[in-house]
C-alpha positions as CSV (number, residue, x, y, z in Angstrom):
1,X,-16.2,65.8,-27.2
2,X,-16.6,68.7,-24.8
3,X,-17.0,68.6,-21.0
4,X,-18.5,71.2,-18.5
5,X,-15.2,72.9,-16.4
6,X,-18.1,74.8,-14.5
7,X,-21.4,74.0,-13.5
8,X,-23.6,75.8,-15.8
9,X,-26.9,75.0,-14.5
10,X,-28.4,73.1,-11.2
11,X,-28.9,69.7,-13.5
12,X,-25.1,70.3,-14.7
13,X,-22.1,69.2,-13.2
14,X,-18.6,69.6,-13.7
15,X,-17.4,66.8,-16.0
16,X,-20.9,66.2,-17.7
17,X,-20.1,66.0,-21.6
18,X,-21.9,69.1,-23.1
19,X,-24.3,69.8,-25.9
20,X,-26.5,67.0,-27.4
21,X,-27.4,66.4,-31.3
22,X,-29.5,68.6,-33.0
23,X,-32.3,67.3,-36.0
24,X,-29.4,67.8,-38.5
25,X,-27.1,65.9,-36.8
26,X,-24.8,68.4,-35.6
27,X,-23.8,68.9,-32.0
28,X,-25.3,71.7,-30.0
29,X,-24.4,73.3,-26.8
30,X,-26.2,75.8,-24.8
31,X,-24.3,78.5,-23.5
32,X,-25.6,82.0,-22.1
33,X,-28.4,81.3,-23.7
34,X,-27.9,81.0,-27.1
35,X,-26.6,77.7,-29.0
36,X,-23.9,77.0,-30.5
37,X,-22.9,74.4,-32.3
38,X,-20.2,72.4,-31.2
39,X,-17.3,72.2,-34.5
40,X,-17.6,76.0,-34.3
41,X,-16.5,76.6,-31.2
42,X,-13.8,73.9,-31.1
43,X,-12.8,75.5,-34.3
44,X,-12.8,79.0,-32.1
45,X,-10.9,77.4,-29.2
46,X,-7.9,76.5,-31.9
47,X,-7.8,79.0,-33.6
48,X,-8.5,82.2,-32.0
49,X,-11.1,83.6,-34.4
50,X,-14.5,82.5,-36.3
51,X,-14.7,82.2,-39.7
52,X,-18.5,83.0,-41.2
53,X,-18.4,79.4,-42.2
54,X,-16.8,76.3,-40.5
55,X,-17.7,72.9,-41.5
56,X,-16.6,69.0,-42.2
57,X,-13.9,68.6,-44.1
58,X,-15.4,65.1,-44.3
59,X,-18.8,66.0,-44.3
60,X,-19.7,64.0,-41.4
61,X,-21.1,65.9,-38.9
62,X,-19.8,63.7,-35.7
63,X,-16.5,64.1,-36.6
64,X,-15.1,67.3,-35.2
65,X,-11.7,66.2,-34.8
């Protein structure tokens, strides 16, 4: 799970768990605009880079451990 560090918006505050769960059942999170879903950018935040495709190893779209 991800949580706002910085208020990104006047209906977000800091500590509000980000993104919410698209029609596919991924996780989505706005960010400048654009969204982005939510394995990918943990992936990103561990790893430094972005792949063209990240996805479950499980195949279960809630799990982004």
């Amino acid at each position: 799970i991800l949580y706002w560090k910085l208020p990104v918006s006047r209906s977000t505050k800091i500590g509000d768990k980000a993104g919410c769960i698209n029609n596919n059942g991924y996780t989505i999170i706005k960010f400048k605009k654009k969204y982005i879903y939510a394995h990918r950018l943990i992936f990103l935040m561990h790893h430094g880079y972005l792949p063209k495709i990240v996805d479950h190893i499980d195949n279960n779209s809630m799990n982004n451990s």
